[in-house]
N, C-alpha and C positions, 0 to 999 in steps of 0.2 A: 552602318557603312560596310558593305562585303569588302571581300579580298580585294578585287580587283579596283573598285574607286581608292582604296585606300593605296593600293599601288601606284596606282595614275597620281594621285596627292604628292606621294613620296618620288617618284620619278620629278614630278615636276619642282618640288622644291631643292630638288638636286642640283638641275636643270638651273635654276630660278637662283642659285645663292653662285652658279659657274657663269652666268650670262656676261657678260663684257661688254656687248651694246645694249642700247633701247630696242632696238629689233630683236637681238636675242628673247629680251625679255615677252617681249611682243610672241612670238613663236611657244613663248611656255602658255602665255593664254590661249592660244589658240590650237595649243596640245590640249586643253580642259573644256574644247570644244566650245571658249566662249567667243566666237567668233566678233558678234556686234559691240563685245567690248573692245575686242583686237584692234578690230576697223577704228570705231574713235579714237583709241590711244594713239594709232596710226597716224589719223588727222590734225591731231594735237600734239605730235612731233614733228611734224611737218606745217605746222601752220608758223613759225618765227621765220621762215626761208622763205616766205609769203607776206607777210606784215611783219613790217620793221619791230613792230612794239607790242607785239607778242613776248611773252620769256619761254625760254626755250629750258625744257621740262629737265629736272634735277635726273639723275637717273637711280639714284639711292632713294627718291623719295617715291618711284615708280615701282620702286626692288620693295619697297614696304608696301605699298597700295596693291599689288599682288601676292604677297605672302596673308595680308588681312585678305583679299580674295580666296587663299586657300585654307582660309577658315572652316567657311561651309560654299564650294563654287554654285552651291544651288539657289543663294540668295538671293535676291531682287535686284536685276541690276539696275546698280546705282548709274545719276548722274556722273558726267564725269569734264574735270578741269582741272586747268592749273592755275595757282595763284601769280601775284606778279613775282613772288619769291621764288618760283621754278617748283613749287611743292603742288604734288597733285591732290587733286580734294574730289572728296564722294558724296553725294547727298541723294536723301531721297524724300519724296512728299510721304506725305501719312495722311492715312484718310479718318475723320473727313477734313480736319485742318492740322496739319504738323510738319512737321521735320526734322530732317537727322543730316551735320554737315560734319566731314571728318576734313583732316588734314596732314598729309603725312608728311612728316619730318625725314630728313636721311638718315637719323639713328635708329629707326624705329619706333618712333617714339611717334602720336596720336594726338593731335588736338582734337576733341569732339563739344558739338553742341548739339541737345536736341531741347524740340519744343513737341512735347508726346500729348495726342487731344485724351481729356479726362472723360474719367469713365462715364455712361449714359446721368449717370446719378451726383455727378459732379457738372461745376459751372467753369471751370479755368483748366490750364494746359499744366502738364507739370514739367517743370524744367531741370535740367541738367546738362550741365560742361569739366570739361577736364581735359585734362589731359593723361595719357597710360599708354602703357607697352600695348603689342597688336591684339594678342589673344585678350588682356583685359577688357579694351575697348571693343572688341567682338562682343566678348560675356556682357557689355551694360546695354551693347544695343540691342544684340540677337532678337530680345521678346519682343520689343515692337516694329521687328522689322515684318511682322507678318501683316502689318497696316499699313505699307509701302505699296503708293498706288504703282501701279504694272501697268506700263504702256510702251 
């Protein structure tokens, strides 16, 4: 990482721990140029003032789902939702059959499950869930995030 992504990183989580709205926060992704994330997070704080029975998105658990974004913002972007709990959740496919579903808590704290496809020379998926702090649940997914189908 040069100087300056590393700046941009550190600006934003400045940014990112001072926000006071969901649009603030909204505005620190779309400082990291991730726009098509911005846009859905958008739409999925605005979608409870639309359908009654929607839950209308924790804003602590949004403050964590973009700090694990400033992990590596070069990732794969993840799916993106909220549960009925107000907690937002990221998943992504793995190819050629898998997945990765996280879930962020307002303390920062991570629920993950994945189901990662076994190597050529293997017959079953290997699995793994937990729970852990941002940066840990970064560190378990990271390797297989590079089998995150992209579309």
């Amino acid at each position: 990482m040069t100087t300056e992504p590393r700046q941009l990183a550190a600006d934003c989580r400045v940014a990112l721990e001072a926000a006071q709205t969901r649009e603030e926060i909204v505005a620190v992704v779309c400082q990291l140029g991730l726009d098509q994330i911005a846009a859905r997070i958008n739409f999925l704080i605005d979608l409870p003032l639309e359908e009654a029975d929607e839950a209308t998105m924790d804003i602590e658990s949004l403050r964590s789902a973009i700090k694990f974004l400033l992990c590596d913002p070069g990732m794969p972007h993840p799916g993106i939702g909220v549960g009925p709990d107000g907690n937002v959740g990221f998943d992504w496919c793995l190819q050629p059959t898998g997945l990765i579903a996280l879930s962020f808590q307002s303390t920062d704290l991570v629920n993950y499950a994945a189901i990662v496809p076994a190597r050529a020379d293997q017959e079953d998926h290997h699995r793994f869930s937990g729970s852990a702090g941002i940066e840990d649940t970064f560190e378990r997914i990271a390797p297989v995030l590079s089998q995150a189908v992209v579309g």
